[in-house]
Phi, psi and omega in degrees: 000130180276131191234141180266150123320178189262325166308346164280298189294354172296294213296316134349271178314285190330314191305307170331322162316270191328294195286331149342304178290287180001293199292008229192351217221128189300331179242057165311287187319305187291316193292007166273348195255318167271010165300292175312330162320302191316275168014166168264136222266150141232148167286314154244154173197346174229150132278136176304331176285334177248100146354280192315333194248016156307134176303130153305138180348286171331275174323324171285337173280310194292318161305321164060045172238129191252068187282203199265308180315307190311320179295307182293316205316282188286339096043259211274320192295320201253355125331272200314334180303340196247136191340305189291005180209033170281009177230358192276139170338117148260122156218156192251128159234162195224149195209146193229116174295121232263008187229298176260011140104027220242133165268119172264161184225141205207117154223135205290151144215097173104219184228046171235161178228129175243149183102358178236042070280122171335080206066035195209147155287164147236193186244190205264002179243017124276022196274122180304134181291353176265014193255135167226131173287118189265302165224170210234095173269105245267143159218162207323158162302169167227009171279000000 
């Protein structure tokens, strides 16, 4: 029998909040970008390269180790969960600044970007010529 804790269910209900509020709230991108902030830090915890082996919506809460990928990750999940983005472009890329060599994880929603500057969307034409996408994942509806 699978059983939640009491602390997933704490971590639940709140995620649960958030797309609520989402939906109602002048600024969804940012107050989804500082829900996840808040969240508890891993140094590595996914890998970005293999697809396959991303945590499901669920799962990435119910572990509740957040590395900098894992954040655009829950992000994006957790947009896309809600009435006001179930149809928006998601897509997550990881990218390399062809000058100071720095890898970014990056996610489009629309013609906005979270991840390559700190804690902030931008709009996808201000994104430096020098960042190349190294791959790029479209990613599925989840309604």
């Amino acid at each position: 029998m699978f059983v939640i804790d009491r602390a997933s269910q704490t971590q639940f209900a709140s995620w649960m909040q958030l797309r609520k509020d989402l939906e109602q709230v002048d600024n969804p991108l940012e107050t989804a970008a500082q829900y996840f902030l808040k969240l508890p830090r891993a140094k590595f915890y996914t890998d970005p390269y293999d697809d396959s082996r991303w945590p499901t919506p669920w799962e990435l809460i119910e572990e509740n180790e957040y590395c900098q990928f894992n954040i655009i990750l829950g992000i994006c999940y957790t947009l896309q969960l809600t009435e006001r983005f179930k149809n928006c472009n998601a897509t997550i890329n990881v990218a390399l600044d062809t000058i100071d060599k720095t890898v970014y994880y990056i996610l489009f929603i629309n013609d906005k970007v979270y991840g390559y500057l700190e804690e902030d969307w931008i709009l996808s034409a201000q994104l430096p010529k020098s960042l190349r996408l190294q791959k790029i994942y479209t990613m599925k509806p989840l309604h």
